[in-house]
C-alpha positions in Angstrom: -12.0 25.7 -11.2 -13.9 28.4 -9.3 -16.9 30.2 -10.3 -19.1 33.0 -9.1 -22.1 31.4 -11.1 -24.9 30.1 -8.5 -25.1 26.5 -7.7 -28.8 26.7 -9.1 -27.5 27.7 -12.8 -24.0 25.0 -12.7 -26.6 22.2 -11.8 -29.3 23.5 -14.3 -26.0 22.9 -17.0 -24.9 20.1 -15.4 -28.8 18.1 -15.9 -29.0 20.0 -19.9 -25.5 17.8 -20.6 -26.7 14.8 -18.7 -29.7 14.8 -21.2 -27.9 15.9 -24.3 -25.6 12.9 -23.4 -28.9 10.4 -23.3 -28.4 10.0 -19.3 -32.7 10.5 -18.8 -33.9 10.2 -16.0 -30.6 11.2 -13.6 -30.0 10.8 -10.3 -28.9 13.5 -7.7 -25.6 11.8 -7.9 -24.8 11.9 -11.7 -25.7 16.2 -10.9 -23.6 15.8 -7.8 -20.5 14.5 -9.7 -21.0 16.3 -12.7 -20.8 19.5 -10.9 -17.5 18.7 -8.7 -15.8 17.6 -11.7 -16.2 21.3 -13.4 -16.3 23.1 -9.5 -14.5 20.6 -6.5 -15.2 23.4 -4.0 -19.2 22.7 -4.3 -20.2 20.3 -1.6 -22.5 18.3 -1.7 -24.4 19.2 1.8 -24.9 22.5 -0.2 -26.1 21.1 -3.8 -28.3 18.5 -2.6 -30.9 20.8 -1.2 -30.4 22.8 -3.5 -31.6 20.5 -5.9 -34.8 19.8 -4.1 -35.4 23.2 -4.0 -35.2 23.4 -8.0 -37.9 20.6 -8.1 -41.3 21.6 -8.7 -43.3 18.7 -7.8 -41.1 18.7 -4.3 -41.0 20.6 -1.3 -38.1 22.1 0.9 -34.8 21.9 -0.3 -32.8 25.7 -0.2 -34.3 28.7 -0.1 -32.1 29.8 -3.2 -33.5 27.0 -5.2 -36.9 27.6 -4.6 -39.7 28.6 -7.9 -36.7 27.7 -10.4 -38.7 25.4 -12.1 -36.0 23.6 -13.4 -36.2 19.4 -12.5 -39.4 17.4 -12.1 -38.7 14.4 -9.7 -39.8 11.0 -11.7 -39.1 8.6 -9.1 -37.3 8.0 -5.8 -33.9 9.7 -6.2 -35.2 10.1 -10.3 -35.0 13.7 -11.8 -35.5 15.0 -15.8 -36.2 18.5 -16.8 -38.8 20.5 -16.8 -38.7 21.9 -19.6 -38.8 18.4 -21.0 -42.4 18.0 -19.8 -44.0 19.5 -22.6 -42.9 16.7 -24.9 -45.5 14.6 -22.8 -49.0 14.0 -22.6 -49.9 12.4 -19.5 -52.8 9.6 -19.7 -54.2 11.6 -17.1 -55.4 14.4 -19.8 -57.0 11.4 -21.8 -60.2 12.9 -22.7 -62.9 11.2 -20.8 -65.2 10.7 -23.6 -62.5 8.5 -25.1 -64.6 5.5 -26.3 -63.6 2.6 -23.9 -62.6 0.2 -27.0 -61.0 2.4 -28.9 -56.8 1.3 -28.3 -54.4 4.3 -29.4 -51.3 1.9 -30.1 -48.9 5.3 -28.2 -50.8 6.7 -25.2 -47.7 9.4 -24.9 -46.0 11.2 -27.0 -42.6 11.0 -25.6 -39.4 12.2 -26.5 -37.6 8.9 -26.1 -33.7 8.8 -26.3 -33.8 4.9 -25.3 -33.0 1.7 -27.8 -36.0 0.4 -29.6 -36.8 -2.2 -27.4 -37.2 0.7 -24.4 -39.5 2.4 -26.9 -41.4 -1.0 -27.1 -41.5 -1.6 -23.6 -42.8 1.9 -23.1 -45.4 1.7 -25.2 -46.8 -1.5 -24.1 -46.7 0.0 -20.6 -48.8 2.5 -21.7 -51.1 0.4 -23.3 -51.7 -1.5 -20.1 -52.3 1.5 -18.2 -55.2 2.5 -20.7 -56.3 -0.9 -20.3 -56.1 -2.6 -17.1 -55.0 0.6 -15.2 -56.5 2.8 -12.3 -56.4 6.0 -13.0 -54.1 8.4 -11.6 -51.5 5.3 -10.5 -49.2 6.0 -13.1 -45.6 6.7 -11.3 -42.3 7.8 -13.0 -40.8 7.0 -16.5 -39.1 4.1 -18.7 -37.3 1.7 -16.6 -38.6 3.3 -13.4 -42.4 3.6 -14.8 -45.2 1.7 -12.4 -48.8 1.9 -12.1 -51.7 -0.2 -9.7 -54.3 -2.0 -11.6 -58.0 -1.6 -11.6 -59.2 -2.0 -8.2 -61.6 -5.3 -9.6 -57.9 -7.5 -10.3 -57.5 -6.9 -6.3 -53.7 -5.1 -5.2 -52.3 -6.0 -8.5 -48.7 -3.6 -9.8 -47.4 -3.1 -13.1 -43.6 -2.4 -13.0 -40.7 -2.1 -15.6 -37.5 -3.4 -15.1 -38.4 -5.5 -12.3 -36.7 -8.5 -10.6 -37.8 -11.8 -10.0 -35.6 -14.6 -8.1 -36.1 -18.4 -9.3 -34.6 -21.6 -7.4 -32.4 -23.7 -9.5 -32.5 -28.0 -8.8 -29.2 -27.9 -7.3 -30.4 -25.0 -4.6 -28.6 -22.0 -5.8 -31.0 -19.1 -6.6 -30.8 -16.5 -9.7 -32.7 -13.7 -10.2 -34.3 -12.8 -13.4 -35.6 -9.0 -14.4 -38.3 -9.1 -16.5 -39.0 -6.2 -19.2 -42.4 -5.7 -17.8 -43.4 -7.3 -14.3 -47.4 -7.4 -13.2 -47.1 -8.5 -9.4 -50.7 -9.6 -8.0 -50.0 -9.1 -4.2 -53.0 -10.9 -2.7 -52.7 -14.1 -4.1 -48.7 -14.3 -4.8 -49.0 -14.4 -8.4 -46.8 -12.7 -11.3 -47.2 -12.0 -15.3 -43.4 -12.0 -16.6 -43.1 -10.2 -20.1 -40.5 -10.1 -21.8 -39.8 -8.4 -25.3 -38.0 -8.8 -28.0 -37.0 -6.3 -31.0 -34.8 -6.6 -34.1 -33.4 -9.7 -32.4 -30.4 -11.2 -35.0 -29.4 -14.3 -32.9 -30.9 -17.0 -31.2 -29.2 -16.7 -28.0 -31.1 -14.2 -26.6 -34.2 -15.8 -26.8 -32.4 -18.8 -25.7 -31.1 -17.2 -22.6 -34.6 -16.1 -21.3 -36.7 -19.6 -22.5 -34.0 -21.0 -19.8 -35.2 -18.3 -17.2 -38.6 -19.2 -17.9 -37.8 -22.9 -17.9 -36.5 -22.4 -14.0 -39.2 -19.7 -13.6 -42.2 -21.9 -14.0 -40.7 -24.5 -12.1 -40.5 -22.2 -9.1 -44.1 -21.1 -9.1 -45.7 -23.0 -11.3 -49.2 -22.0 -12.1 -48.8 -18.7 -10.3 -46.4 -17.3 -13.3 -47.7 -16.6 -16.7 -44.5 -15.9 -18.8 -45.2 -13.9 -22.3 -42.7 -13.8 -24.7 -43.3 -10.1 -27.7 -41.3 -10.6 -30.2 -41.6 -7.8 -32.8 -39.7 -8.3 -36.1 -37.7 -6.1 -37.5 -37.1 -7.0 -41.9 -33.9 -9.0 -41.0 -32.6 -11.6 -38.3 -34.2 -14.4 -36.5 -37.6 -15.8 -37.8 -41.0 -15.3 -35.7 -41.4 -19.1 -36.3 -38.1 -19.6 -35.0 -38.3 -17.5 -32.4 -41.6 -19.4 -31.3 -40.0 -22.9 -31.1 -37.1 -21.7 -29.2 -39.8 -19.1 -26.4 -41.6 -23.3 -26.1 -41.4 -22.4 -22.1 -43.5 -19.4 -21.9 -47.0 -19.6 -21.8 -48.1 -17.2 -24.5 -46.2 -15.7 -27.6 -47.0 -13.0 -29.2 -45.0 -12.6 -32.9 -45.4 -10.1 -35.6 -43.9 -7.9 -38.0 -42.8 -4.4 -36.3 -45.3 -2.4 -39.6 -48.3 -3.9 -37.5 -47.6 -1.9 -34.4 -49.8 0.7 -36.5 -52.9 -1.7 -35.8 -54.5 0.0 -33.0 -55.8 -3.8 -32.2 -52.5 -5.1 -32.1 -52.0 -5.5 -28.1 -56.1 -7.1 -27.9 -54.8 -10.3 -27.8 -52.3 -9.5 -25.0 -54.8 -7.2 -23.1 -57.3 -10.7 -23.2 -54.7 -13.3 -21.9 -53.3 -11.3 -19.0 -57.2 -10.2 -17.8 -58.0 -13.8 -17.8 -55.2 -15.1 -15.9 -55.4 -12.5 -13.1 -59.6 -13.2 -13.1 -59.0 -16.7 -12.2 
C-alpha cells in the first residue's frame, strides 16, 4: 500500500494501536513492523530516526520529526506516548512537606493496562521508592521500572523483572526472575520478592518455594527471599500458601481489601531496611 501521509503521522498511528491493543511500553521494533505491514516501501534507515526525532525527552533523530511531541522514551529501546503522560504523577512532584511517616498505599496514579499482579508489583515499587529511595533515581515503567536506594544502604538497585541465576547439586544452573529484585552491589547481596495475586492453585507457589529452595542454597545468607501473597475472595488459602512459601525468609499474607491500609507495606519496608543495615 502507498501513502502520501508522512512517516511522523503513520508511526504516530502505528504507537495509538500498539497501545489500544495493551502493547505499553513498545519498542522501536513493534513501530517498525507495524508500519511496513500497512506501508512495505518505508525503510527502516528512514523511520528509525525519525522516531527519535518524535521523542521529547531525546535528542537528534530527523529533522522532520523534530517538536512533534509525540513518544516519551521509558527505557533503553522503551517508548509510550506522550499524550499518556498526563495520566501520571511522577514521585518527583511529591510535595516536600509530605510528612516522612505518612505511606500513600499508590504513589502514581497510572493508567495501568497490565494483569493485577503488574498492578501489585507496581505499586509496591512505588512504595519502595517513597521509602528506601533516592530521589530523582526513578527510571522507566512496569517491568522496565528501576530506581537506586538511599545513598546510607551503599550502591544498592531496585529493579522489576529482574533475573537471578542459581546452581543446582548436579552443576547445571537455572535462572530465576524475580517480580521485584533489590541488588546491593558492594557487598554482593540480593532481596528476591516475589508476589502473588488471586492465586487458584498451589503450583505456582510451589514452583517458586523450589527456586527459593536452590536460591538460598546458592548464596545463602546473602539472599533474603519474600514471598506477597495478596488474596483475592476465592482460591488458595494464606495459611496454605504460607506452609507451601516454608523456603523464603519472610511472608507477607493478607486479604487484597487491606491494600487500603496506608500501613500495609510497614512491615515489609522494616524487614528489607534491616537486612541491607546489617
Amino acid at each position: 500500500m502507498r501513502s502520501n501521509k508522512p512517516n511522523w503521522i503513520i508511526l504516530k498511528e502505528c504507537a495509538e494501536e500498539l497501545t489500544k491493543r495493551g502493547i505499553v511500553p513498545f519498542t522501536k521494533k513493534h513501530l517498525i513492523d507495524c508500519v511496513q505491514s500497512k506501508y512495505p516501501d518505508r525503510g527502516e534507515s528512514s523511520l528509525n530516526p525519525m522516531i527519535q526525532g518524535m521523542t521529547v525527552n531525546l535528542k537528534g533523530g530527523a529533522p522532520g520529526g523534530v517538536d512533534k511531541e509525540v513518544f516519551l522514551s521509558v527505557g533503553r529501546g522503551q517508548f509510550r506516548l506522550y499524550s499518556d503522560e498526563k495520566n501520571i504523577q511522577r514521585v518527583t512532584d511529591i510535595k516536600s512537606e509530605e510528612p516522612e511517616n505518612k505511606l500513600p498505599r499508590v504513589l502514581f496514579s497510572v493508567k495501568d493496562t497490565g494483569t493485577t499482579e503488574d498492578k501489585l508489583r507496581n505499586e509496591v515499587m512505588k512504595t519502595l521508592f517513597y521509602n528506601l529511595g533516592e530521589k530523582g533515581t526513578w527510571e522507566g515503567e512496569g517491568s522496565l521500572a528501576r530506581f537506586k536506594l538511599k545513598n546510607n544502604f551503599g550502591n544498592v538497585e531496585c529493579c522489576a523483572e529482574m533475573p537471578l541465576n542459581y546452581e543446582l547439586p548436579n552443576g547445571g544452573i537455572l535462572s530465576h526472575k524475580s517480580d521485584i529484585l533489590l541488588t546491593d552491589n558492594l557487598k554482593e547481596r540480593y532481596v528476591s520478592i516475589e508476589i502473588k495475586h488471586k492465586s487458584a492453585v498451589t503450583d505456582q507457589f510451589k514452583c517458586r518455594s523450589y527456586d527459593m529452595i536452590h536460591m538460598k542454597d546458592t548464596y545463602g545468607s546473602k539472599l533474603l527471599g519474600i514471598m506477597i501473597f495478596v488474596k483475592a475472595t476465592q482460591g488458595v488459602s494464606i495459611e496454605q500458601a504460607q506452609k507451601i512459601c516454608h523456603p523464603f525468609d519472610s511472608f507477607f499474607g493478607f486479604p487484597s481489601a487491606s491494600r487500603d491500609n496506608p500501613n500495609v507495606w510497614d512491615e515489609l519496608i522494616a524487614v528489607i531496611e534491616d537486612f541491607l543495615q546489617k
